[in-house]
N, CA, C and O of each residue as an XYZ file, in Angstrom:
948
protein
N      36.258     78.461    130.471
C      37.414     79.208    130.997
C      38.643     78.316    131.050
O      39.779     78.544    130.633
N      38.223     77.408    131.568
C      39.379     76.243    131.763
C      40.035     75.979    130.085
O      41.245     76.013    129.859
N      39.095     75.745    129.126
C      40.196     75.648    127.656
C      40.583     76.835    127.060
O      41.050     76.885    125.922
N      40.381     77.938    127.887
C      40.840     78.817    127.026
C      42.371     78.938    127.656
O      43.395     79.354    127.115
N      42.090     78.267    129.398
C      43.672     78.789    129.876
C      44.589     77.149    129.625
O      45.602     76.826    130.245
N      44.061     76.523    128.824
C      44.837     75.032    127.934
C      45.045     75.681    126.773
O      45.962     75.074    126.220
N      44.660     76.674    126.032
C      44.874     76.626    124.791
C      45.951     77.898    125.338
O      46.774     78.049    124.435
N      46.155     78.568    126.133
C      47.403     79.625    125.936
C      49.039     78.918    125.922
O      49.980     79.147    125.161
N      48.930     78.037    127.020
C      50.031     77.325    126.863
C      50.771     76.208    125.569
O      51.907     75.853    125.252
N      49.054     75.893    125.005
C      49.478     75.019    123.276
C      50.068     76.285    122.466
O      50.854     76.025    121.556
N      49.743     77.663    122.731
C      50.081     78.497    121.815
C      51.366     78.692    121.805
O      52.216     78.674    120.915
N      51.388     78.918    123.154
C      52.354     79.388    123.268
C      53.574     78.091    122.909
O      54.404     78.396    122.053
N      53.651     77.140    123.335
C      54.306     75.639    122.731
C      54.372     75.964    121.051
O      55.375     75.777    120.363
N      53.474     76.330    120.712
C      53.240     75.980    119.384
C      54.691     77.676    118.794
O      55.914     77.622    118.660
N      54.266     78.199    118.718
C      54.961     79.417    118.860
C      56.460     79.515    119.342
O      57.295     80.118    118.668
N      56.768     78.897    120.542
C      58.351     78.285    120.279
C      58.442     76.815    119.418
O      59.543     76.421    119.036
N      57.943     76.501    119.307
C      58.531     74.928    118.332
C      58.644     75.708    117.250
O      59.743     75.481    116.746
N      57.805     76.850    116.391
C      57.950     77.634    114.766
C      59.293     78.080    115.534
O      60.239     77.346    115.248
N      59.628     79.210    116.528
C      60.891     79.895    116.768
C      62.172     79.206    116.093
O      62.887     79.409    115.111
N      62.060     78.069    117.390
C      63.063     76.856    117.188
C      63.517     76.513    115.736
O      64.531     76.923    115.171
N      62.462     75.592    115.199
C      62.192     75.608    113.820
C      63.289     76.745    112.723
O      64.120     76.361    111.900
N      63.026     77.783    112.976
C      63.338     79.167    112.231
C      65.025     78.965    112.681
O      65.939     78.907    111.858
N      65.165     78.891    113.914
C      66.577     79.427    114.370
C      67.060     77.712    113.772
O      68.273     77.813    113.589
N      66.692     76.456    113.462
C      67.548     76.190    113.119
C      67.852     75.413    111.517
O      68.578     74.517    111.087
N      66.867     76.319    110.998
C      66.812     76.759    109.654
C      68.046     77.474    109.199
O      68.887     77.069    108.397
N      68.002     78.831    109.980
C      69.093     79.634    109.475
C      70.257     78.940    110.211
O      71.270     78.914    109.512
N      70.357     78.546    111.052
C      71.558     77.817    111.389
C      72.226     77.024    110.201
O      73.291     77.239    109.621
N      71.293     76.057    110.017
C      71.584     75.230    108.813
C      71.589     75.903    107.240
O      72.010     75.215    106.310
N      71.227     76.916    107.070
C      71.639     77.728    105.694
C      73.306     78.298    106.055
O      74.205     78.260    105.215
N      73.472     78.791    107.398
C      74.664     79.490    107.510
C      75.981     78.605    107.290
O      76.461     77.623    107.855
N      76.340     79.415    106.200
C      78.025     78.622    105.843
C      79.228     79.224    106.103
O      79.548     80.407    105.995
N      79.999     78.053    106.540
C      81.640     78.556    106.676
C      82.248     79.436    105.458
O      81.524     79.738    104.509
N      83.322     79.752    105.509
C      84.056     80.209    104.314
C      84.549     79.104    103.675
O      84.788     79.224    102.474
N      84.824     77.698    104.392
C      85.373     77.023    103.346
C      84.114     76.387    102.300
O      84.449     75.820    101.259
N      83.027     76.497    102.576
C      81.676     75.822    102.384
C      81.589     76.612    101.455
O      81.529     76.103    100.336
N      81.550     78.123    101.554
C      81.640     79.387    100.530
C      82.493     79.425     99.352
O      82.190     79.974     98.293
N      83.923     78.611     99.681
C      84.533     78.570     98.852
C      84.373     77.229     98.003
O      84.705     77.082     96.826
N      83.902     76.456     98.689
C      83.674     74.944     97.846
C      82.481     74.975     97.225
O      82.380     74.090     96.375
N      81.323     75.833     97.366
C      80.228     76.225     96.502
C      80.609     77.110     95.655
O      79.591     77.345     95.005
N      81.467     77.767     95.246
C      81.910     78.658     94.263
C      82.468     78.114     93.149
O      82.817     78.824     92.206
N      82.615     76.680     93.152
C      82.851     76.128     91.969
C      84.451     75.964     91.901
O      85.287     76.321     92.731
N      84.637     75.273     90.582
C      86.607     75.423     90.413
C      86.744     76.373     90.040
O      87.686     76.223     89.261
N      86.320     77.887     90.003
C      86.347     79.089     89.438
C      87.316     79.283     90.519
O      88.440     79.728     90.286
N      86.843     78.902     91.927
C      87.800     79.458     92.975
C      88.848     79.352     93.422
O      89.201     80.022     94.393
N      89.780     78.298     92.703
C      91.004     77.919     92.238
C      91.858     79.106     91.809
O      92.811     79.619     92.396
N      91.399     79.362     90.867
C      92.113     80.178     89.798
C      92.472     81.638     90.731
O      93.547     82.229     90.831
N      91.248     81.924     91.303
C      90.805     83.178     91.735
C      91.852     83.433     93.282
O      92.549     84.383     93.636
N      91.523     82.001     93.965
C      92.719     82.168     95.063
C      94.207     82.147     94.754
O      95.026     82.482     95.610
N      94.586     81.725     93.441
C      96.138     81.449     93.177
C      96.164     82.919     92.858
O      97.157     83.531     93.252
N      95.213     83.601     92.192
C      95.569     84.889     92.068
C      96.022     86.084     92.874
O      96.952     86.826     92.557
N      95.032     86.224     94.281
C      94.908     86.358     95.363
C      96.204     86.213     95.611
O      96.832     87.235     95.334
N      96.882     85.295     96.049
C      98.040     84.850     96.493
C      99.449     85.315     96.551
O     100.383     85.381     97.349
N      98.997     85.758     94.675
C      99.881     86.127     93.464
C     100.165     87.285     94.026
O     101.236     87.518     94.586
N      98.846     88.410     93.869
C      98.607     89.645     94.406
C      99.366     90.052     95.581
O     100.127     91.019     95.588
N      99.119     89.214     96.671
C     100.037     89.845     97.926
C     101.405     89.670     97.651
O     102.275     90.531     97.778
N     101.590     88.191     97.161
C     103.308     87.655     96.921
C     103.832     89.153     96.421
O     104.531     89.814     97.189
N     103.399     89.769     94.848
C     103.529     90.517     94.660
C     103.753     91.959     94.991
O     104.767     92.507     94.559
N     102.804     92.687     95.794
C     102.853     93.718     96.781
C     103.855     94.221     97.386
O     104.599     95.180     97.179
N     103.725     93.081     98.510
C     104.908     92.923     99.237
C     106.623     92.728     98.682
O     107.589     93.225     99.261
N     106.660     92.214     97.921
C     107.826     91.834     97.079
C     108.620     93.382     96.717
O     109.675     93.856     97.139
N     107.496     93.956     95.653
C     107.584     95.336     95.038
C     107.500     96.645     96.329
O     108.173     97.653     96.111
N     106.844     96.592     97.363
C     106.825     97.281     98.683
C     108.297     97.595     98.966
O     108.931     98.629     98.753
N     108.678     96.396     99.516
C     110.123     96.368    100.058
C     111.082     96.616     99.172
O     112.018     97.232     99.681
N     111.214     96.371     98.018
C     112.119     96.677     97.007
C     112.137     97.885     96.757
O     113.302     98.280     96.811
N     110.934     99.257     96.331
C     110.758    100.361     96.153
C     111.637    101.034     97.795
O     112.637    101.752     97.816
N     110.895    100.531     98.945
C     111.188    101.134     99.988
C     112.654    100.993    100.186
O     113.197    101.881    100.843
N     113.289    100.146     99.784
C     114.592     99.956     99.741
C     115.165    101.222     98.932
O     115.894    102.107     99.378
N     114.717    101.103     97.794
C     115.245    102.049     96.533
C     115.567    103.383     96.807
O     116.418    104.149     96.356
N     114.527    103.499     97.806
C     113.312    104.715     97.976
C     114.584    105.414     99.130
O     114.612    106.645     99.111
N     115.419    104.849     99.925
C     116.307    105.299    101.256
C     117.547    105.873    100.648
O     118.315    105.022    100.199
N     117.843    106.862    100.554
C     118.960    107.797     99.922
C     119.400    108.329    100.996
O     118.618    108.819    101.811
N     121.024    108.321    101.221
C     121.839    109.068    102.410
C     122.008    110.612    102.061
O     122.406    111.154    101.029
N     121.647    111.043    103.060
C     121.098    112.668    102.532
C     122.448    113.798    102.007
O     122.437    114.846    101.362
N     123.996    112.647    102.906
C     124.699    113.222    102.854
C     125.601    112.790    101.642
O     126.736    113.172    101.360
N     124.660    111.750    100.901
C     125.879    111.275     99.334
C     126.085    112.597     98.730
O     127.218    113.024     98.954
N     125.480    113.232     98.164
C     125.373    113.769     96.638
C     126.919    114.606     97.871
O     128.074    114.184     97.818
N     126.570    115.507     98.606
C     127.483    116.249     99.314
C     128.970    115.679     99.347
O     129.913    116.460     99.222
N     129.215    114.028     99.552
C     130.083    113.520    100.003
C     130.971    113.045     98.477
O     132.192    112.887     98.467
N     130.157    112.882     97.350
C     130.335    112.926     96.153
C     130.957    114.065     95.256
O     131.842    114.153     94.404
N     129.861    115.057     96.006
C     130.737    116.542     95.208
C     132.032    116.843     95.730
O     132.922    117.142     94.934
N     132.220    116.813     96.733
C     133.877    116.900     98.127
C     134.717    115.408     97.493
O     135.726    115.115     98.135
N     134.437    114.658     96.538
C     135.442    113.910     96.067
C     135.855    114.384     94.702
O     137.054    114.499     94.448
N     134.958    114.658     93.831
C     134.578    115.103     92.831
C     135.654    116.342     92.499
O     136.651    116.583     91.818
N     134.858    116.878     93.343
C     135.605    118.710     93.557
C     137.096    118.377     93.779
O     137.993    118.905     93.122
N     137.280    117.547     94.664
C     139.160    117.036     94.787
C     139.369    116.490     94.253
O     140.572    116.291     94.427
N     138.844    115.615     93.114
C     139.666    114.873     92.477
C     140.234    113.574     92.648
O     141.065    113.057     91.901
N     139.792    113.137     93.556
C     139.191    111.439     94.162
C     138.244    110.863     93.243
O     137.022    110.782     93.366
N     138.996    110.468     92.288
C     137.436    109.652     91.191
C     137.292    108.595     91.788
O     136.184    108.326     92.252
N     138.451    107.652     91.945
C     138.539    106.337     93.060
C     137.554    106.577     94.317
O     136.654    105.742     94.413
N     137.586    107.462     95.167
C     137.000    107.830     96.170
C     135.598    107.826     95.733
O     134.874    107.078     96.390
N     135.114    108.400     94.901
C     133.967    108.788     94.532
C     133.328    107.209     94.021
O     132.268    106.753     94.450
N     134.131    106.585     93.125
C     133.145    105.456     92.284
C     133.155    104.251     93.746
O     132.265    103.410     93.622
N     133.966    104.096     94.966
C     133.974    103.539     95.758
C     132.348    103.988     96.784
O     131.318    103.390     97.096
N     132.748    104.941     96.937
C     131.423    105.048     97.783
C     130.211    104.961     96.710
O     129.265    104.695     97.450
N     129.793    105.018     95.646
C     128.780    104.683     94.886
C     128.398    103.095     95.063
O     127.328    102.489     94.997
N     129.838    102.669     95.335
C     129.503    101.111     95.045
C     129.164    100.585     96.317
O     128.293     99.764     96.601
N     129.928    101.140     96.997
C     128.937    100.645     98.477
C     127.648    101.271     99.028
O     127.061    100.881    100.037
N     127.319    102.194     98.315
C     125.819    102.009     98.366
C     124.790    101.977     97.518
O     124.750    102.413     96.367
N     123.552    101.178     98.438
C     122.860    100.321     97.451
C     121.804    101.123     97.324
O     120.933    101.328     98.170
N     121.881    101.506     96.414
C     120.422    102.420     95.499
C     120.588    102.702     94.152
O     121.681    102.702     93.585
N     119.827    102.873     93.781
C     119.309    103.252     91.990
C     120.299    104.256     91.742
O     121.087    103.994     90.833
N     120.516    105.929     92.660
C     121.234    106.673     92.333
C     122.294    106.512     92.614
O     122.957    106.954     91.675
N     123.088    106.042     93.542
C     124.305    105.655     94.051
C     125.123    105.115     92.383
O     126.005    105.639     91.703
N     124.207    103.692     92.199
C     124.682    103.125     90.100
C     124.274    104.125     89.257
O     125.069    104.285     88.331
N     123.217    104.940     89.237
C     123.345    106.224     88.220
C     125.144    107.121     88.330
O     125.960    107.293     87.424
N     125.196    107.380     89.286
C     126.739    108.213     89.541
C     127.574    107.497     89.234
O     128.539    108.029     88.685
N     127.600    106.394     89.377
C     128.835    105.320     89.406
C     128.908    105.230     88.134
O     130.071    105.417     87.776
N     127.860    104.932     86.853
C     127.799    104.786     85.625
C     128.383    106.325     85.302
O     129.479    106.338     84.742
N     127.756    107.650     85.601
C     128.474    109.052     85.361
C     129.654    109.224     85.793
O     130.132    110.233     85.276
N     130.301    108.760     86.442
C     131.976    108.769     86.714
C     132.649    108.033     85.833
O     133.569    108.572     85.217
N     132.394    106.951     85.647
C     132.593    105.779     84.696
C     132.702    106.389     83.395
O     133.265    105.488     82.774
N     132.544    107.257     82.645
C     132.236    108.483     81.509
C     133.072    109.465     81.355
O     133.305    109.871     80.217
N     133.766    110.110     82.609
C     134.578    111.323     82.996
C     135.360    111.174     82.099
O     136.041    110.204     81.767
N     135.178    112.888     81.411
C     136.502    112.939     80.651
C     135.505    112.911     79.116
O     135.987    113.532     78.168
N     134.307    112.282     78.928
C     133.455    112.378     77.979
C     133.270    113.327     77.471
O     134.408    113.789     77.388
N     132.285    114.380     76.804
C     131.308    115.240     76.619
C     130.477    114.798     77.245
O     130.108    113.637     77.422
N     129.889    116.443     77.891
C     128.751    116.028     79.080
C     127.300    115.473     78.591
O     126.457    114.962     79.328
N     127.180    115.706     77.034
C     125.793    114.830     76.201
C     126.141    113.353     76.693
O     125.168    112.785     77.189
N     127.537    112.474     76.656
C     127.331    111.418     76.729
C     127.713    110.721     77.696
O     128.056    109.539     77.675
N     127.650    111.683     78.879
C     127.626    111.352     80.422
C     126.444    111.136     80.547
O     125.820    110.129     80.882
N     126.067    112.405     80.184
C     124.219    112.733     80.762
C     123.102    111.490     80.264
O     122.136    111.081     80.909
N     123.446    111.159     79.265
C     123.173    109.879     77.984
C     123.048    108.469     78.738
O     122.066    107.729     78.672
N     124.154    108.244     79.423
C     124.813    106.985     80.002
C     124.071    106.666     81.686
O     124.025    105.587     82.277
N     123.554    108.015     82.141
C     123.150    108.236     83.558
C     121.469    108.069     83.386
O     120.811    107.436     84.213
N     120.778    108.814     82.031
C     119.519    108.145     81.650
C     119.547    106.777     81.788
O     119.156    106.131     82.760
N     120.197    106.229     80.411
C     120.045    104.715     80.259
C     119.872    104.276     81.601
O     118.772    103.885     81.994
N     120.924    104.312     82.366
C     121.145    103.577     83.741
C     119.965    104.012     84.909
O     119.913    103.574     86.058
N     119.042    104.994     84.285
C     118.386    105.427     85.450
C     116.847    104.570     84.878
O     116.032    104.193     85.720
N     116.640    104.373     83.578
C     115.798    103.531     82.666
C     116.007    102.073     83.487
O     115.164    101.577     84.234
N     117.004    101.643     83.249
C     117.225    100.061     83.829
C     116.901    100.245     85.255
O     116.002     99.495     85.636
N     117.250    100.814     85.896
C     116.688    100.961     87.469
C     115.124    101.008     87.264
O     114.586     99.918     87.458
N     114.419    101.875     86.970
C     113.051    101.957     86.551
C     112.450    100.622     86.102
O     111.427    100.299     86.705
N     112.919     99.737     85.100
C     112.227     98.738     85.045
C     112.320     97.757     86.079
O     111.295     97.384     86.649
N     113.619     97.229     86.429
C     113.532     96.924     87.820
C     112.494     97.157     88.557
O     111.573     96.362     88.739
N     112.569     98.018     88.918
C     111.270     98.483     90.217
C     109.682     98.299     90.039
O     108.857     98.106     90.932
N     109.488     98.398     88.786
C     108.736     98.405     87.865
C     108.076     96.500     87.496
O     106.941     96.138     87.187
N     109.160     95.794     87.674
C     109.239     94.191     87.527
C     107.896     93.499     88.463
O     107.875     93.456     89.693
N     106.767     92.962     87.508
C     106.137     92.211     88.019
C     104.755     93.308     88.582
O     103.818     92.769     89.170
N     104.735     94.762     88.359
C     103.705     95.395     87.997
C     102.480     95.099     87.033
O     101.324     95.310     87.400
N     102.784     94.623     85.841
C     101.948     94.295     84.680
C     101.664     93.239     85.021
O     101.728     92.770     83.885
N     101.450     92.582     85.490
C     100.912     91.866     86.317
C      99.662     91.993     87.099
O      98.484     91.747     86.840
N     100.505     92.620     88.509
C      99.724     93.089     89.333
C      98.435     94.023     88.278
O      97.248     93.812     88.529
N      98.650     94.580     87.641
C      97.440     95.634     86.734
C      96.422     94.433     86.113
O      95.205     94.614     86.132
N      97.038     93.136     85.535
C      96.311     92.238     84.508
C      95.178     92.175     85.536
O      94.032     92.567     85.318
N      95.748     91.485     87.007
C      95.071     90.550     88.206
C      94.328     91.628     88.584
O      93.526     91.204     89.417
N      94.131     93.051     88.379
C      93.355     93.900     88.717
C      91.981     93.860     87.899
O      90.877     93.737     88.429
N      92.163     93.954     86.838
C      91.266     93.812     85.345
C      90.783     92.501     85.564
O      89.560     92.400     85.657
N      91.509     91.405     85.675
C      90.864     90.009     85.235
C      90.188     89.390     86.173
O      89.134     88.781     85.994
N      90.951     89.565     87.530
C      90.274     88.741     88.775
C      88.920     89.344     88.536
O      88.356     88.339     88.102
N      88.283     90.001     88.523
C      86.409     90.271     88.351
C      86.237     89.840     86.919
O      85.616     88.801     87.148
N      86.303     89.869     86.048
C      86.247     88.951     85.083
C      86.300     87.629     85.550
O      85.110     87.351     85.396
N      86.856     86.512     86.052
C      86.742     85.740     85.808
C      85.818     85.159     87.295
O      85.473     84.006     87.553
N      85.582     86.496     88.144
C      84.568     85.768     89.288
C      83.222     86.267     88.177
O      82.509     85.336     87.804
N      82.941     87.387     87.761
C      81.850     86.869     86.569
C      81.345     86.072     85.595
O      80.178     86.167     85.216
N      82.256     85.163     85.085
C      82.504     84.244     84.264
C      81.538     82.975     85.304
O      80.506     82.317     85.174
N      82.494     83.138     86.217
C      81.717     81.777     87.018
C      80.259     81.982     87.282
O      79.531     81.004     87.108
N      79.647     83.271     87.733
C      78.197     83.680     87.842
C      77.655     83.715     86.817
O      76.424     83.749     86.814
N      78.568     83.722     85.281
C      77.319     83.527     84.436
C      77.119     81.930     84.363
O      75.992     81.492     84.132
N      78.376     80.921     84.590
C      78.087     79.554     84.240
C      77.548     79.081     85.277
O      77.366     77.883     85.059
N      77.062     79.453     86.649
C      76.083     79.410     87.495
C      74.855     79.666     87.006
O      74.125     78.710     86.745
N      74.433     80.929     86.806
C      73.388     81.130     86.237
C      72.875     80.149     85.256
O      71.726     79.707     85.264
N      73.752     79.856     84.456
C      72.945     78.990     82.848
C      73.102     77.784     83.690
O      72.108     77.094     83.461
N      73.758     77.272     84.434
C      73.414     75.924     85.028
C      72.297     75.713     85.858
O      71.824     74.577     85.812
N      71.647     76.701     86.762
C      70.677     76.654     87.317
C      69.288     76.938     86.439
O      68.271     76.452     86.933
N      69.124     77.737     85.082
C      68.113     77.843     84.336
C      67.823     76.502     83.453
O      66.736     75.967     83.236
N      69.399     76.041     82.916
C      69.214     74.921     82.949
C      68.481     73.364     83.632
O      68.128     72.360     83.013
N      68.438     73.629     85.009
C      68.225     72.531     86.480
C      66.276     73.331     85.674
O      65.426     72.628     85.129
N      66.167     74.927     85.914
C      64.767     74.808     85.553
C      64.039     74.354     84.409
O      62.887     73.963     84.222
N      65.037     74.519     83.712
C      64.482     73.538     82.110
C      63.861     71.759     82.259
O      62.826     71.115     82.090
N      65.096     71.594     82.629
C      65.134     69.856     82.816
C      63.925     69.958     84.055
O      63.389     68.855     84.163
N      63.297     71.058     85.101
C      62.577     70.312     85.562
C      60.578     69.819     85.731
O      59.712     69.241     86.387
N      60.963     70.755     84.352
C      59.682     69.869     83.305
C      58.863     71.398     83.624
O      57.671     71.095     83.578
N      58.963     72.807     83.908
C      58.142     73.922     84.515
C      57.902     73.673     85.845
O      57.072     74.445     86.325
N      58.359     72.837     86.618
C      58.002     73.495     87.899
C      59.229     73.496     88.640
O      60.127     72.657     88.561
N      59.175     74.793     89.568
C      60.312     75.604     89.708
C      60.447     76.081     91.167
O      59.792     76.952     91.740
N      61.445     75.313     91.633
C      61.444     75.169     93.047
C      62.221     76.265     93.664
O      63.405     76.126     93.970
N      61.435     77.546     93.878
C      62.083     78.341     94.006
C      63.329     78.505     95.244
O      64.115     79.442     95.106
N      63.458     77.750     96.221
C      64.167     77.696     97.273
C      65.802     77.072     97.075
O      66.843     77.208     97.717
N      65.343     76.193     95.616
C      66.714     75.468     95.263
C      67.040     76.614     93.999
O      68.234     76.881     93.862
N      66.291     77.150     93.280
C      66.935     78.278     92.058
C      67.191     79.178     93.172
O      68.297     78.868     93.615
N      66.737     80.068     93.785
C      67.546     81.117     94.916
C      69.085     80.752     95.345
O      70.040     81.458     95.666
N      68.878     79.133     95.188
C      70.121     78.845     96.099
C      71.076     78.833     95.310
O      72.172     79.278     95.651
N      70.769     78.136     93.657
C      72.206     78.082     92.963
C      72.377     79.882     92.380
O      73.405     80.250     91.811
N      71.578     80.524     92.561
C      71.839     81.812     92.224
C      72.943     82.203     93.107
O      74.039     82.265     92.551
N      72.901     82.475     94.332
C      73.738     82.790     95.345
C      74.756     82.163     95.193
O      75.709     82.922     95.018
N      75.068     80.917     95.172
C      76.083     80.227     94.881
C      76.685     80.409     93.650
O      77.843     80.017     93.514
N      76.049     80.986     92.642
C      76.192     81.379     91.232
C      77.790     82.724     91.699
O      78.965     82.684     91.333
N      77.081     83.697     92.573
C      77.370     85.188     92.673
C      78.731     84.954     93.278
O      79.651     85.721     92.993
N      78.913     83.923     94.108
C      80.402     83.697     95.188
C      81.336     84.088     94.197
O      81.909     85.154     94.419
N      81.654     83.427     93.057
C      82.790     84.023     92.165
C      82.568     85.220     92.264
O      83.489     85.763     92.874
N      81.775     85.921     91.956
C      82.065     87.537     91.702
C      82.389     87.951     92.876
O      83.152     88.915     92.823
N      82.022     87.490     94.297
C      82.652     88.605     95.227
C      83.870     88.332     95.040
O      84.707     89.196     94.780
N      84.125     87.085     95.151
C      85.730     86.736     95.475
C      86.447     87.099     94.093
O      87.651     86.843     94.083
N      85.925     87.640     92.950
C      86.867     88.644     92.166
C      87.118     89.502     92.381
O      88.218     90.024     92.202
N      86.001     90.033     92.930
C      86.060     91.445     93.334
C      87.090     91.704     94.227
O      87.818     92.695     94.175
N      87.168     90.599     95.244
C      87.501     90.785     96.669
C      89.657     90.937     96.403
O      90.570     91.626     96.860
N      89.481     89.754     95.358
C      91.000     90.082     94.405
C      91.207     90.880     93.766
O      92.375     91.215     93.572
N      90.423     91.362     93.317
C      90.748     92.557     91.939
C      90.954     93.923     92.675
O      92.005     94.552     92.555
N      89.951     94.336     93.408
C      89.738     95.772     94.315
C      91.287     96.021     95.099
O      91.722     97.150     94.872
N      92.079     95.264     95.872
C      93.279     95.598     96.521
C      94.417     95.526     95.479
O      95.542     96.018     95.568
N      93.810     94.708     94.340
C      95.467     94.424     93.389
C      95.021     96.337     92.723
O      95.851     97.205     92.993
N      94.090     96.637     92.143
C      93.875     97.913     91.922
C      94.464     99.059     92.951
O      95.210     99.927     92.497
N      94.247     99.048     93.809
C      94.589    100.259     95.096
C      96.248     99.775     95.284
O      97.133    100.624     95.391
N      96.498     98.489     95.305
C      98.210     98.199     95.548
C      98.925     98.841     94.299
O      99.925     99.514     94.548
N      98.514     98.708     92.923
C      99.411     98.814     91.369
C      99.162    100.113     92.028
O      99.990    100.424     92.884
N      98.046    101.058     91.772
C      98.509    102.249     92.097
C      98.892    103.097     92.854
O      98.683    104.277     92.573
N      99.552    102.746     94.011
C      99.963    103.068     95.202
C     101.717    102.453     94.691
O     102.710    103.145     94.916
N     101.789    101.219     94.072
C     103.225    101.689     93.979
C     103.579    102.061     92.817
O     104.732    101.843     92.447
N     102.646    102.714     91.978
C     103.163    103.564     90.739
C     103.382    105.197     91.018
O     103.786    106.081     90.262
N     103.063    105.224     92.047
C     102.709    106.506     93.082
C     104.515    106.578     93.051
O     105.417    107.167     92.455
N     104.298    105.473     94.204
C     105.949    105.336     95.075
C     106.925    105.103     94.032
O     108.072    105.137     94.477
N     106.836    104.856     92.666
C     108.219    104.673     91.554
C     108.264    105.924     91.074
O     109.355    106.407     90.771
N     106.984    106.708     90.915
C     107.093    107.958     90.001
C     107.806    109.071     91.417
O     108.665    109.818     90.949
N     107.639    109.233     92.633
C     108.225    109.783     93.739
C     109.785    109.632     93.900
O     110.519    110.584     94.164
N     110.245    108.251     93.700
C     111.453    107.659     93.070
C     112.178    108.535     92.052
O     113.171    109.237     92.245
N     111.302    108.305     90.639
C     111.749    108.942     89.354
C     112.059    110.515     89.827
O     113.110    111.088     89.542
N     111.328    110.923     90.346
C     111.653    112.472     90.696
C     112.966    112.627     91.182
O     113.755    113.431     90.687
N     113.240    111.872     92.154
C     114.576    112.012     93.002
C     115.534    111.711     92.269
O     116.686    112.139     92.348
N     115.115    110.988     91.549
C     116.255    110.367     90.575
C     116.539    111.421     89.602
O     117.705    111.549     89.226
N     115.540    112.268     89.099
C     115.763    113.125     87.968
C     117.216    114.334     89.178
O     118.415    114.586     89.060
N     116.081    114.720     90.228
C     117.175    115.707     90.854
C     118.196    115.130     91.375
O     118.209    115.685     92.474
N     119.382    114.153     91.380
C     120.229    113.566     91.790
C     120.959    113.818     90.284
O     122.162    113.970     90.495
N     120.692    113.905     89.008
C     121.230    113.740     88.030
C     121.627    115.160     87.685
O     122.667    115.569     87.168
N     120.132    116.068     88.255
C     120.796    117.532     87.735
C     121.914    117.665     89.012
O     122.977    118.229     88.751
N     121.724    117.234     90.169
C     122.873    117.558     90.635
C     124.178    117.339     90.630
O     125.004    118.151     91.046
N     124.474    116.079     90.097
C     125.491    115.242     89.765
C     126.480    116.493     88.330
O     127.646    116.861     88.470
N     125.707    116.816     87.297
C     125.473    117.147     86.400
C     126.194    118.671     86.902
O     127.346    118.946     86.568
N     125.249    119.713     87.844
C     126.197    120.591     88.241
C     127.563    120.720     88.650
O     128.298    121.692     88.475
N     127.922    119.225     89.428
C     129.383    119.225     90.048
C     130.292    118.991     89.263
O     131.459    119.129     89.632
N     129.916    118.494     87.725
C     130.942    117.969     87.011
C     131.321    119.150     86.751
O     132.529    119.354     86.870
N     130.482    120.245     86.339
C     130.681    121.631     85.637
C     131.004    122.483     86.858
O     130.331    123.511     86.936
N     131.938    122.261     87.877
C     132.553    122.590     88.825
C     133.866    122.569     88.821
O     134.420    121.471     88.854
N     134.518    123.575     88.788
C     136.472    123.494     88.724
C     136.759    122.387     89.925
O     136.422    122.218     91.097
N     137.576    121.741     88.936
C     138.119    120.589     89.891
C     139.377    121.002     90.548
O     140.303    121.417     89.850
N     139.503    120.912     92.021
C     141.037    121.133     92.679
C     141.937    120.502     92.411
O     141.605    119.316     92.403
N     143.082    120.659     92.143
C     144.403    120.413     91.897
C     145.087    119.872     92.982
O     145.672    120.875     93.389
N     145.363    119.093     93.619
C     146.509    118.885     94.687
C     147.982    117.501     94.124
O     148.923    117.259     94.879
């Protein structure tokens, strides 16, 4: 009786020392992000400048669209009431003090007066084209870093991979499975972190191709309206 109540307490000893053991096993497998990123190879160079690129980008094109994007509700109105009187001065002045895409579309269509309305209308495209690429600046880009950033975190998982089948070649058939598991995983880090770049530069390009083509619209109806007032009897005073 007596060793059976000695052997509950070795068990039980024995049974936390494996626990212990275990917890600081996984302790010691668990890695930081910078550990994550320094096992990912120099793949992760490339992949963070991209990253980088991506937001620089975003943001850049964000604020610029949203800028673009703010039209005074009361121009086109305040335009036609110069227009209609006969204030061209008046009219190309307030274009110039304000800053938007359509504000320089009008300003370029006043700039014309007195034309044929083909090569008003002509002159207010072009100018609405150059605004468009503008806005547009540093998109093709953002689309490449969409496409490539997972490409090139795959690239690194395959030269992981052949480096670790390699480690099993050189190690004569026997195959330590705890160290191949490991460069596998370490293999895969590039691909998330392409992914992890590529997936938001995707959802950002098209979110502000969204917000330029919403743009283009306004821009088209600012032109037919512009376009009606010219073909408006002008007052005499």
């Amino acid at each position: 009786m007596i060793r059976f109540l000695q052997a509950e307490p070795l068990a039980e000893q024995a049974t936390q020392a494996i626990a212990t053991e275990a917890t600081q096993a996984v302790a010691e497998k668990t890695m930081g992000f910078g550990e994550l990123f320094m096992a990912g190879g120099w793949l992760m160079w490339p992949l963070l400048l991209l990253g980088g690129l991506v937001i620089f980008i975003f943001v850049e094109r964000f604020v610029a669209i949203r800028k673009a994007s703010k039209i005074d509700p009361n121009f086109m109105n305040k335009l036609r009431d110069y227009i209609c009187a006969g204030k061209i001065d008046s009219a190309i002045h307030l274009c110039k003090t304000t800053d938007s895409p359509v504000a320089r579309m009008m300003e370029k269509g006043i700039s014309r007066l007195g034309r044929p309305m083909g090569d008003i209308q002509n002159s207010i495209e072009n100018e609405a084209n150059l605004e468009v690429s503008k806005l547009e600046s540093g998109l093709p880009i953002l689309s490449t870093i969409a496409s490539g950033a997972p490409m090139v975190g795959f690239l690194g998982t395959v030269l992981g991979m052949v480096k670790a089948f390699m480690q099993m070649s050189q190690a004569g058939g026997v195959v330590d499975m705890s160290a191949l598991s490991g460069g596998m995983y370490v293999a895969m880090i590039t691909t998330v972190a392409g992914l992890i770049v590529g997936i938001p530069a995707h959802f950002g390009y098209n979110y502000l191709v969204a917000r330029i083509e919403k743009l283009i619209f306004q821009m088209e109806a600012s032109t037919i309206s512009f376009m009606d007032i010219l073909n408006q009897p002008v007052e005499k005073k």
